[in-house]
C-alpha positions in Angstrom: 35.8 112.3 39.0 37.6 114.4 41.9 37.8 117.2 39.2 34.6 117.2 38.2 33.2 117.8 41.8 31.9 121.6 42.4 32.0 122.1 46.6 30.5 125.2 45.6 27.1 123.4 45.0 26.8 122.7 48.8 25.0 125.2 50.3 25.5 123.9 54.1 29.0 125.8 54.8 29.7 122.8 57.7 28.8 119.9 55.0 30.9 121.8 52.4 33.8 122.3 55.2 33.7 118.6 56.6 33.9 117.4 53.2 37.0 119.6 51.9 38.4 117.9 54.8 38.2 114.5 53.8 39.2 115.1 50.4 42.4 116.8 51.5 42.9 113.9 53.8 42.0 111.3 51.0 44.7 113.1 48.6 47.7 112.8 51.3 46.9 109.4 51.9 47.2 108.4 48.3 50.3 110.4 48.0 51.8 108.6 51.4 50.1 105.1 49.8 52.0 106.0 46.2 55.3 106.4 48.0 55.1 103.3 50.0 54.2 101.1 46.8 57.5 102.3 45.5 59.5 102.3 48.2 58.0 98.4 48.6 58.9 97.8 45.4 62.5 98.7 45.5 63.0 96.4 48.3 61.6 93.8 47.0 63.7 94.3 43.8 66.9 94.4 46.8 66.0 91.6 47.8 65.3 89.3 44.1 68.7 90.7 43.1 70.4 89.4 46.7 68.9 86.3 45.9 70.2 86.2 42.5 66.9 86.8 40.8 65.8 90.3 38.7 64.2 92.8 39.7 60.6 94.2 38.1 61.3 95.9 34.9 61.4 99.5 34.3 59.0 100.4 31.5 59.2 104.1 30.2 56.2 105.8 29.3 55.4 106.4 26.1 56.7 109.7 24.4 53.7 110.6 21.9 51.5 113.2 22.7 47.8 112.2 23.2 46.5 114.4 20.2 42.8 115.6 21.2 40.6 113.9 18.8 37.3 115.1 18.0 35.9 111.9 16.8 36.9 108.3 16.1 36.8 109.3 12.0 39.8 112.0 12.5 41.8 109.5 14.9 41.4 106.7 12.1 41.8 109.4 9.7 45.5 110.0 10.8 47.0 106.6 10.7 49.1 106.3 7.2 47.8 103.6 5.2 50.4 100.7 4.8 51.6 100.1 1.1 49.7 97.1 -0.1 52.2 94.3 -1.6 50.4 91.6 -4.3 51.2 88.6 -1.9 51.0 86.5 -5.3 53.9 87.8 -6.9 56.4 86.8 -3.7 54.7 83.2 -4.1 56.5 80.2 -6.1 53.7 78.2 -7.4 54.6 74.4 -7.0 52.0 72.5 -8.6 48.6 73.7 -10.8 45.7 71.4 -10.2 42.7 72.6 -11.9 38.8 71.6 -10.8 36.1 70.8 -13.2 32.4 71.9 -12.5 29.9 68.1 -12.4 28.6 68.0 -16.3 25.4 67.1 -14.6 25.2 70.3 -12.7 25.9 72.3 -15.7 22.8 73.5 -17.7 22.3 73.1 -21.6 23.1 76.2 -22.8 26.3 76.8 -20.0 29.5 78.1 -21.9 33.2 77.9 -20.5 34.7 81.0 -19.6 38.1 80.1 -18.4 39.5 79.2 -15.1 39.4 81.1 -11.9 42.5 81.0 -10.0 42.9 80.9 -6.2 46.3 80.0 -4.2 46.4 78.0 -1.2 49.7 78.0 0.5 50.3 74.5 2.3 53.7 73.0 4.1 54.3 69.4 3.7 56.5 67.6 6.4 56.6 63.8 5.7 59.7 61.4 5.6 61.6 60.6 2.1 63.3 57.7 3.7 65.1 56.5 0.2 66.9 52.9 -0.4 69.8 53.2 -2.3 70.5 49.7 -3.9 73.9 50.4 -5.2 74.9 47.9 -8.3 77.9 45.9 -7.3 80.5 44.7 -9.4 83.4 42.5 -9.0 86.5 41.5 -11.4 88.5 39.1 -11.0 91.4 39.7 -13.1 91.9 43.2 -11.6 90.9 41.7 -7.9 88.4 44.7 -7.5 84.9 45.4 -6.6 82.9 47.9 -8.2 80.2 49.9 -7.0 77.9 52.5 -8.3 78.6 55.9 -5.6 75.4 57.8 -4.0 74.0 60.3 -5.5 75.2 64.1 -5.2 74.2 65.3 -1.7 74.4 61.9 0.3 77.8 60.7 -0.1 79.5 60.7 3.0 76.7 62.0 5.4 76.0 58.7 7.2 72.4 57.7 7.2 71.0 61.3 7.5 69.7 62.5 4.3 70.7 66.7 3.6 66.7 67.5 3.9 66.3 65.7 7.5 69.9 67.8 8.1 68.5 71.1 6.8 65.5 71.1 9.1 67.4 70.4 12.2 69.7 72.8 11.7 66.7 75.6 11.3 64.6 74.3 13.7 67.9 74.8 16.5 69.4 77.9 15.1 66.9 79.6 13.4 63.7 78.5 15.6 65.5 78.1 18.9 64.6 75.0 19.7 66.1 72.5 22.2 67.1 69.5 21.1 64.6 67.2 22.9 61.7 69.2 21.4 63.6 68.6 17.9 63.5 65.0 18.2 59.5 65.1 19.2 59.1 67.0 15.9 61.0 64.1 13.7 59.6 61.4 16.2 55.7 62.6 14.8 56.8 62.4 11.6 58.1 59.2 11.8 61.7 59.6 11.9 63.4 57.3 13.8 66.8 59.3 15.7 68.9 59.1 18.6 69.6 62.0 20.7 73.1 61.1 20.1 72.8 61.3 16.8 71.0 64.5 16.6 73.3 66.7 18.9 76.4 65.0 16.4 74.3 66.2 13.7 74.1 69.9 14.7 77.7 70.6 16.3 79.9 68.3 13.6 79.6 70.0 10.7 82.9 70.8 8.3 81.3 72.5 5.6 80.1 75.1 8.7 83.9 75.1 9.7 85.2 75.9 6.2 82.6 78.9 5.9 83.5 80.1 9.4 87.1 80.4 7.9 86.6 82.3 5.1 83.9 84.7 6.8 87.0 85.6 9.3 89.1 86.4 6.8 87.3 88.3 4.5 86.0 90.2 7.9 89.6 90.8 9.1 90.3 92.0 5.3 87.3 94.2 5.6 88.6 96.8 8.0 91.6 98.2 9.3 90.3 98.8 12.6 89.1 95.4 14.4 87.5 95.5 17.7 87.9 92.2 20.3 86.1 91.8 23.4 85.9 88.8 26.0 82.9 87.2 28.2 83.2 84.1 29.7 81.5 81.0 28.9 81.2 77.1 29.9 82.4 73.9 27.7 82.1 70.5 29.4 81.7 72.2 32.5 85.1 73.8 32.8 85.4 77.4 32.7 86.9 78.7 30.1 86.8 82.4 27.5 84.9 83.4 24.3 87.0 86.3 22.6 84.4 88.3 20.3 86.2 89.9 17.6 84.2 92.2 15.9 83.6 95.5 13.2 81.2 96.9 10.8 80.5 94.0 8.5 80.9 91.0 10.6 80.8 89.4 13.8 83.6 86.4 15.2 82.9 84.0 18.1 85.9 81.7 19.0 86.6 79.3 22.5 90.0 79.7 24.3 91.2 77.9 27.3 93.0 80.8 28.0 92.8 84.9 28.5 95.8 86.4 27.6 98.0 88.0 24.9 98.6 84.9 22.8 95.2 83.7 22.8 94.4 87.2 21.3 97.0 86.8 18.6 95.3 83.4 18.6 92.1 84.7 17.7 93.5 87.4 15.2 95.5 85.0 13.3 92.1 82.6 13.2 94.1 80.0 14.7 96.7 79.1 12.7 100.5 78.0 13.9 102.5 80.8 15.3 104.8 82.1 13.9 107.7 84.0 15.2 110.5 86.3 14.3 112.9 88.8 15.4 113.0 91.6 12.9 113.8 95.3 12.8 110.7 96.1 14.3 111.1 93.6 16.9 114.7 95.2 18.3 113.3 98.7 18.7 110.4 97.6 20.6 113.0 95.2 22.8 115.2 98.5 23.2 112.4 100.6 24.3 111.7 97.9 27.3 115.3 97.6 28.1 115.6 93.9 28.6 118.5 92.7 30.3 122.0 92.4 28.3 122.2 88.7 28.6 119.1 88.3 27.6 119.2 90.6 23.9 122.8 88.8 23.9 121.0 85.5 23.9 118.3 86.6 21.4 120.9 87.7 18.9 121.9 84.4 18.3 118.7 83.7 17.0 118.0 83.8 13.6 117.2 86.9 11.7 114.2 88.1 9.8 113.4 84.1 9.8 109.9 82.5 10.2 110.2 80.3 13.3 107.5 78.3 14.3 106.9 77.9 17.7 108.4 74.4 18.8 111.8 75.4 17.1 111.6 79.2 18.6 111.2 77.4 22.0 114.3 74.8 21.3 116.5 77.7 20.3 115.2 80.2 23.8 116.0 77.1 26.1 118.8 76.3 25.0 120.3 80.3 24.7 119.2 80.6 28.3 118.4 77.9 30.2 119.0 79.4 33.6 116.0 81.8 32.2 113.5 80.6 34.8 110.2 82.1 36.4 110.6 83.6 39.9 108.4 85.7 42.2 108.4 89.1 43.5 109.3 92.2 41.6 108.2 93.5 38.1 111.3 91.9 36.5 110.0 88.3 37.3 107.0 89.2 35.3 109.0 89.9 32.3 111.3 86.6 32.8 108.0 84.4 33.3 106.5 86.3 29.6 109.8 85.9 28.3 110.9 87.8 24.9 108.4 89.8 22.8 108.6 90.0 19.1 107.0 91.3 16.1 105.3 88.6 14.3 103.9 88.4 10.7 100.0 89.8 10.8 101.4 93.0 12.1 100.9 91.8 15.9 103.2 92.5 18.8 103.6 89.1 20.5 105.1 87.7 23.8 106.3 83.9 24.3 
């Protein structure tokens, strides 16, 4: 509007000078008033993050260029149209229910031309609470009962049928929900479940495990480059670490008490028993730290090139050199309290 105004048009030269004035005026204050929102603002942001809060967002502007459109046709005119995708042929028809037209609103000379087909897409949540009566069987001359087994799907899951276990599962993972909100969901529906039973039913879950396991390998077996990371996290209120081992194809989230060396071999060997042994490879890296002579004295008495595991490595260490004990102080005590370092069988440099 500011722009738009022509001080020429005034043709009294005091009027025209007394009002130049206040528009200079006006546009210093807003510049002063613009400076003091922000600088408001960044205190205020001090201050949330003090308090262990967040701050107000920084949102970019947006880096398209107004184009100058003549008219609404040529802006709607520039927008690509969106490929159109026959919605019917992603569909899985369920169930074909055809209609019949009233023969009493049908006129005498009314011929049948076919059917005409529309699809409704409908969800259907309702319980399938099933009783299994099981035929029993008993013989006495063997001293045995017989019993016909569940069918495939509900054998050892308890009373929790796999489509009441399916749901859960994508309602918490998939659709973020919390657990009480989960239970409201069965609850309306007329499932009858215990919170206990619910937060059993979506941490204990073997077959889960089992995958886990062979995603981890086959994403170690992926790459030869692996990248770990560690954030910590909470479990039963004690603090403790969540190594996040990582590369192109897959991503790995374990729990360790601990954040060191061996929980990273931990983590790289998926958990499995360690495993030691004092190999070639093993002596050069010992030489290259220059461990005491008592101790590589004591360590050649180990077995060789042998797979130890680690209750029979530690035996065989306490009993070479008992006297082997942590202290405090200089660098060397760090060594004695990490003890000997090996090479072990992924590849891994390890430290007892």
């Amino acid at each position: 509007m500011l722009d738009e105004l022509d001080l020429g048009g005034i043709t009294d030269l005091e009027a025209r000078r007394i009002i130049g004035v206040l528009l200079n005026a006006i546009e210093a204050l807003t510049a002063e008033n613009q400076v003091l929102r922000a600088e408001n603002q960044r205190l205020r942001d001090e201050v949330n993050r003090l308090k262990g809060e967040q701050g107000a967002p920084t949102i970019l502007p947006s880096k398209r260029a107004a184009a100058d459109h003549a008219s609404e046709r040529e802006r709607r005119a520039e927008r690509p149209a969106r490929p159109r995708v026959a919605k019917r042929s992603l569909l899985h028809i369920d169930r074909t229910e055809e209609r019949e037209v009233e023969p009493a609103l049908l006129p005498p000379d009314a011929e049948r031309k076919g059917y005409a087909e529309f699809v409704v897409q409908d969800v259907v949540l309702r319980t399938d609470t099933v009783l299994f009566r099981c035929a029993h069987w008993y013989a006495a001359s063997t001293g045995r009962s017989y019993q016909a087994p569940l069918p495939e799907g509900y054998r050892g899951q308890g009373h929790d049928g796999p489509g009441l276990k399916a749901l859960a599962l994508q309602l918490y993972y998939q659709g973020q929900m919390s657990e009480p909100k989960i239970r409201e969901v069965l609850h309306s529906v007329g499932i009858v479940i215990s919170a206990a039973t619910l937060a059993t039913l979506l941490i204990v879950q073997p077959v889960f495990a089992a995958e886990y396991e062979d995603i981890a390998r086959a994403g170690l077996a992926s790459s030869s480059a692996q990248h770990i990371d560690e954030t910590s996290t909470r479990v039963d209120g004690e603090e403790e670490h969540c190594p996040i081992l990582c590369a192109f194809l897959y991503t790995l989230y374990r729990t360790t008490p601990r954040k060191d060396r061996q929980a990273v071999l931990d983590v790289l060997r998926l958990g499995a028993p360690r495993v030691y042994q004092l190999n070639r490879d093993a002596w050069a890296f010992l030489a290259e730290h220059r461990l005491p002579v008592a101790i590589l004295t004591a360590l050649g008495q180990l077995p060789q090139s042998v797979d130890l595991d680690a209750d029979t490595f530690g035996r065989c260490w306490r009993s070479l050199c008992p006297g082997w004990v942590p202290s405090s102080g200089s660098r060397s005590s760090t060594r004695r309290r990490s003890g000997p370092t090996g090479y072990n069988r992924t590849g891994q440099w390890w430290r007892s």
